[in-house]
C-alpha positions as CSV (number, residue, x, y, z in Angstrom):
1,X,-8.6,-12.4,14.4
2,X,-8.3,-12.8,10.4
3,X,-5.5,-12.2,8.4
4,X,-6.0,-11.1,5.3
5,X,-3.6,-9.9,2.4
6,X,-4.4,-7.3,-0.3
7,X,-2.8,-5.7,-3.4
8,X,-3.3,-2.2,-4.2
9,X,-2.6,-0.8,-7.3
10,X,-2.8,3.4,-7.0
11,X,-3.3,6.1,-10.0
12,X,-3.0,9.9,-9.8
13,X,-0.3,12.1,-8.8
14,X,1.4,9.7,-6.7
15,X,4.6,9.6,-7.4
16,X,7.3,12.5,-6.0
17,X,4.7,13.1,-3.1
18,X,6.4,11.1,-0.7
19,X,3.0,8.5,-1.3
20,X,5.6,5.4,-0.5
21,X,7.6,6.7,2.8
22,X,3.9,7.8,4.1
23,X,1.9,4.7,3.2
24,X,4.9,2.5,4.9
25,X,4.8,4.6,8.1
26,X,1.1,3.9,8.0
27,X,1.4,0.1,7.5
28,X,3.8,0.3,10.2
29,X,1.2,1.9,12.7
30,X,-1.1,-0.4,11.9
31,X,1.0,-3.4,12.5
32,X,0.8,-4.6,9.1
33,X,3.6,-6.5,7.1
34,X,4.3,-6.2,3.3
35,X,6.2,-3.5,0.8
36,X,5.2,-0.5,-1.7
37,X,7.3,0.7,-4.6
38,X,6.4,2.5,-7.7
39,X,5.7,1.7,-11.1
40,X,7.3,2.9,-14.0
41,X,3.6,3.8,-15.3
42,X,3.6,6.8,-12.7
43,X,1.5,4.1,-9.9
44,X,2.2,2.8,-6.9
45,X,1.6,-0.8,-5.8
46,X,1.6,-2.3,-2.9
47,X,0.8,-5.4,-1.0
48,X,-0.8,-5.7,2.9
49,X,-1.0,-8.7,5.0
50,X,-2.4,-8.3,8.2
51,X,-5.6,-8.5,10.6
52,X,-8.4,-7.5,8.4
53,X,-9.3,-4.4,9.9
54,X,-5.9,-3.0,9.9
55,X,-5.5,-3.5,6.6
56,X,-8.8,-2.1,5.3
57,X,-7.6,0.9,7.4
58,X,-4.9,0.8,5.2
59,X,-7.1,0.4,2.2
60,X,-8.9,3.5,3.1
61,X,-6.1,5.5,3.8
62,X,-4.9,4.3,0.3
63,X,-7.8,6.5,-1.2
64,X,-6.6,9.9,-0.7
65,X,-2.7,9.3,0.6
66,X,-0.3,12.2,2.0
67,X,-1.3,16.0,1.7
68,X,0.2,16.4,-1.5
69,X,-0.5,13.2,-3.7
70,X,-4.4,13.6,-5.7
71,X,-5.6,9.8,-5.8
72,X,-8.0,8.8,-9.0
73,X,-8.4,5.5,-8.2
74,X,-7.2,2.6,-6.0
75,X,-7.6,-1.1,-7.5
76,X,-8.1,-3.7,-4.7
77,X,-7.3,-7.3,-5.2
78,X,-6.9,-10.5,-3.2
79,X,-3.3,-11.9,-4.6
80,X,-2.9,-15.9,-5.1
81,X,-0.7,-16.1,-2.6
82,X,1.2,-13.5,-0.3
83,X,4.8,-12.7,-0.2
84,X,6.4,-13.5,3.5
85,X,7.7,-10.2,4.5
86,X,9.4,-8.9,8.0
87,X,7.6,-5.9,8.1
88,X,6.6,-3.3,5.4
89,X,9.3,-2.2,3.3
90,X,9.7,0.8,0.6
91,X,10.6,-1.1,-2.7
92,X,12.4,0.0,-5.3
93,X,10.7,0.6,-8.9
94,X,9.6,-1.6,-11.7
């Protein structure tokens, strides 16, 4: 199985939708290990690491979030190098 790591960088109405607390639970499911926090830019960004699959699941999911948060676009990138994480954790802003 690969493991893979992704960041995620998502516009819209994100923010004060509960886009964080959902997209953790669904890391969580998915068995996937990393953290998501907001920006001060009204985005959210998060990073994945897990089998691929699971975190293109993730990806997807990324695309239109909880029932109340309106995606515009999710940025997908491969980061240099992953931050070791214990399991997928809410952040707080930057």
């Amino acid at each position: 199985m690969t493991t893979t790591t992704q960041h995620l960088r998502i516009t819209g109405r994100v923010q004060g939708v509960g886009y964080r607390w959902h997209m953790a639970r669904q890391a969580r499911a998915l068995g996937l290990t990393g953290w998501v926090r907001n920006r001060h830019d009204g985005s959210v960004e998060a990073q994945a690491t897990g089998p691929a699959d699971a975190v293109q699941a993730l990806v997807d999911w990324a695309h239109h979030g909880p029932e109340l948060a309106r995606v515009d676009g999710v940025v997908v990138s491969t980061p240099d190098a992953a931050e070791p994480c214990l399991g997928f954790e809410q952040r707080e802003t930057v």
